[in-house]
N, C-alpha and C positions, 0 to 999 in steps of 0.2 A: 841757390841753396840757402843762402843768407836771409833771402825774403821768407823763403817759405818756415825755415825756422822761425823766425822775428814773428811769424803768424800764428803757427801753433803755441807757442809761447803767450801773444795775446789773450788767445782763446780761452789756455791754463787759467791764466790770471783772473780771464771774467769768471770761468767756472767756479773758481777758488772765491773770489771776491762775493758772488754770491751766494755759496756754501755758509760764507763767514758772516751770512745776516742773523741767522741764527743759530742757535744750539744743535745739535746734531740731536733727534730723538734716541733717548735710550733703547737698546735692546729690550723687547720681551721677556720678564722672566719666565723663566723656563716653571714650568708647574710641579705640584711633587706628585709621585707617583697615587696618593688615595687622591687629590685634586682629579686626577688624569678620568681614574676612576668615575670619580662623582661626576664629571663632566657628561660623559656618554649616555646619549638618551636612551630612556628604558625599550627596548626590543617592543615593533609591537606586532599582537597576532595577527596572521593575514585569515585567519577564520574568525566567523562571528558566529554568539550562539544564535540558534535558528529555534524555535518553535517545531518541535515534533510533530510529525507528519503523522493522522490520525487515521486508522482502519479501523470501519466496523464489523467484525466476522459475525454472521448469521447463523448457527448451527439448527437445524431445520427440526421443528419437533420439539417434545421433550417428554422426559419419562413419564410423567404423573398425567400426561395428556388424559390415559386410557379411564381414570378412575373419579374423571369430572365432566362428562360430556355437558353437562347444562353448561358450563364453561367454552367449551371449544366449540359447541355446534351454534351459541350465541351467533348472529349475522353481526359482521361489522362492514365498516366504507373498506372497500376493493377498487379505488378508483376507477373513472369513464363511467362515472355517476351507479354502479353496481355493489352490489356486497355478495360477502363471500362467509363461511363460516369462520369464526374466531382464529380456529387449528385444525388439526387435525393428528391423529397419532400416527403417520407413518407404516410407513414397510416392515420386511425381514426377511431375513434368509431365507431359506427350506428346514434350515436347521433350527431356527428362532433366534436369530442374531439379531436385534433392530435397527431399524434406522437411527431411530433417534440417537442410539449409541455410536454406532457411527459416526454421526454428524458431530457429537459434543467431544470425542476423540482425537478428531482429523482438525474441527476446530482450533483446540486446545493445542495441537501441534502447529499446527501452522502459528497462531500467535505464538506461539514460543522461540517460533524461527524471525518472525518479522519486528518480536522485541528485542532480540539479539543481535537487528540490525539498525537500532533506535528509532523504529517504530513504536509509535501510541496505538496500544490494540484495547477494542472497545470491544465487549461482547454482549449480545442479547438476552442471555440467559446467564444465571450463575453458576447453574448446576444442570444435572441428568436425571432429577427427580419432583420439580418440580411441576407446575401447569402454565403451557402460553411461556412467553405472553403473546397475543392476539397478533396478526400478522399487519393490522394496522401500526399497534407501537412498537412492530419491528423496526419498521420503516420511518417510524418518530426517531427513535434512540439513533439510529445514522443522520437522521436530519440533524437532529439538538446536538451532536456530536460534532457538526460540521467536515465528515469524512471525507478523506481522499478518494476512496472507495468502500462499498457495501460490499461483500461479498456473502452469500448467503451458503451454506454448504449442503448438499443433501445426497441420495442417493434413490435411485427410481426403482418400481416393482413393475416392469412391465410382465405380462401372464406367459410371453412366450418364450421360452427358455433361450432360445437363438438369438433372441435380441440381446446386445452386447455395446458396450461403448460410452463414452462421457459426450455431453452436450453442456452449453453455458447458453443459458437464457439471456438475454436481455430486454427491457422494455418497448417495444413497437407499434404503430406509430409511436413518437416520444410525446411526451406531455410537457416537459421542458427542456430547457438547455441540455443541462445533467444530463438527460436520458436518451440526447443525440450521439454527439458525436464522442464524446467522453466514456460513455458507457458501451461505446460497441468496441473504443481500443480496448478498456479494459478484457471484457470479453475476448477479444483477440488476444491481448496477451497471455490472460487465463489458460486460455485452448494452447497459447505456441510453450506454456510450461509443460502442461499436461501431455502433450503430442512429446516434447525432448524429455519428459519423464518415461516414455516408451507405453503408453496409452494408449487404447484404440479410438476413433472417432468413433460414432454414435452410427449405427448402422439402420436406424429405425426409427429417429427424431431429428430432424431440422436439416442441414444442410452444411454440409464440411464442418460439423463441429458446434455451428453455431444456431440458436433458435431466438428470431423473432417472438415475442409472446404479449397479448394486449389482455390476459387475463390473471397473472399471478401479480395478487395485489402488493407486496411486498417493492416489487417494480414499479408497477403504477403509480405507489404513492412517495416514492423517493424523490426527493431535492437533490440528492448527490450521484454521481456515476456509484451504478449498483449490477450486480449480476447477478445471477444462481445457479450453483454447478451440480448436475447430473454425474453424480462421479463413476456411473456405470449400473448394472441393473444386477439388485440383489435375489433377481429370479435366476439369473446366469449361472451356472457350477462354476466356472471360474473366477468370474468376479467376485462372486458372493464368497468363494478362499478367501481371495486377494483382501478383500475387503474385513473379514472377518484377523485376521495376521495382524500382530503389530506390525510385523517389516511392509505389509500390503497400507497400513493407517500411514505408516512413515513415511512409503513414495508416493503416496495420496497429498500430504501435506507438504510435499517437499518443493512438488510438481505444485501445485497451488501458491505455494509462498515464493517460487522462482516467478509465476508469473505476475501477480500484486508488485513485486518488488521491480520488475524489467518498467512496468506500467509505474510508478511510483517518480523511477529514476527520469521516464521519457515525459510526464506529463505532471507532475506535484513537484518539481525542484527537488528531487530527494535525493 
């Protein structure tokens, strides 16, 4: 017992002895409370801003088309080395409802829903009275925009009253990247708004919904994923209601802007 005491006792001693080399460091002083404060780094965001995601909406037509034909019937490049007329003035009801109003309508709504979800919406036209412009620098204006999507909006006059339903074009064969594989999701998603908007498919152009096309120049000449929606035929009694309603303009664009937006989120980082 003696020994092992006599040993811890040593031990003490060295410990102590060399404790006592030098000064003991002072405690820390304690900080005051606005130190404490100042101290804490500033919180930082885990979002960055982004660069606004850019659509260009097409509204098809325009009022003044009918009252400058040396204007619209001018031949412009329709790409696959063809031309095509400038414009053209559009449809209309049975009643006189026009397309072109239509298109600058459904337009106008839709960009309304897609700025509301911080989208940059570009449009081709300013207005519903004026001429063109040309479906070549439809097709410019989404290029220099560098768009996520083209969307072109319009509405068909087929002659026979039984034809009924929305189609989304896109460009076929492609002429570029853009106009592969980018521009037929679009189109798909287009068509999966319009279908959960309660829409009919097209019962008398393309196929489920969707039409190949190597002739509408606005496609052709696009750099960006581009469509153009058939939103139904203004020869139809029904459509041509629906179509003529705001509440019928409203689910037109609602259905349009759900599907830009599914397509947006899956394929633009948005």
């Amino acid at each position: 017992m003696f020994a092992v005491r006599s040993l811890v006792g040593l031990v003490l001693s060295g410990v102590l002895l060399v404790a006592g080399c030098s000064s003991p460091a002072p405690p820390p002083p304690v900080p005051s409370a606005a130190a404490r404060v100042s101290s804490v780094p500033a919180p930082v965001s885990s979002s960055v801003a982004r660069v606004p995601v850019t659509v260009v909406l097409d509204p098809g037509h325009n009022g003044g088309n009918a009252r400058r034909p040396d204007v619209i019937n001018a031949p412009v490049p329709a790409g696959r080395g063809e031309t095509k007329p400038c414009n053209t003035t559009g449809t209309a009801t049975d009643r006189g409802y026009a397309e072109h109003a239509f298109n600058w309508d459904v337009a106008q709504r839709v960009g309304s829903l897609l700025e509301a979800q911080g989208v940059r919406v570009v449009y081709t036209r300013a207005d519903d009275t004026g001429v063109g412009p040309c479906v070549n620098e439809r097709a410019a204006i989404g290029n220099r925009a560098g768009a996520a999507a083209v969307v072109s909006i319009h509405a068909d006059g087929a002659t026979s009253a039984g034809a009924r339903g929305f189609h989304v074009a896109y460009s076929a064969p492609p002429l570029n990247a853009a106009q592969g594989a980018p521009s037929v999701e679009l189109a798909e998603a287009v068509r999966s708004g319009l279908l959960a908007g309660g829409f009919p498919l097209s019962n008398y152009l393309g196929s489920d919904g969707l039409a190949p096309r190597d002739d509408l120049a606005g496609l052709n000449l696009s750099e960006r994923p581009a469509v153009l929606v058939e939103c139904g035929n203004m020869r139809n009694a029904a459509e041509a209601a629906a179509m003529s309603s705001v509440d019928g303009r409203a689910r037109y664009a609602a259905a349009i802007a759900s599907g830009v937006l599914a397509f947006l989120r899956e394929h633009a980082g948005f």
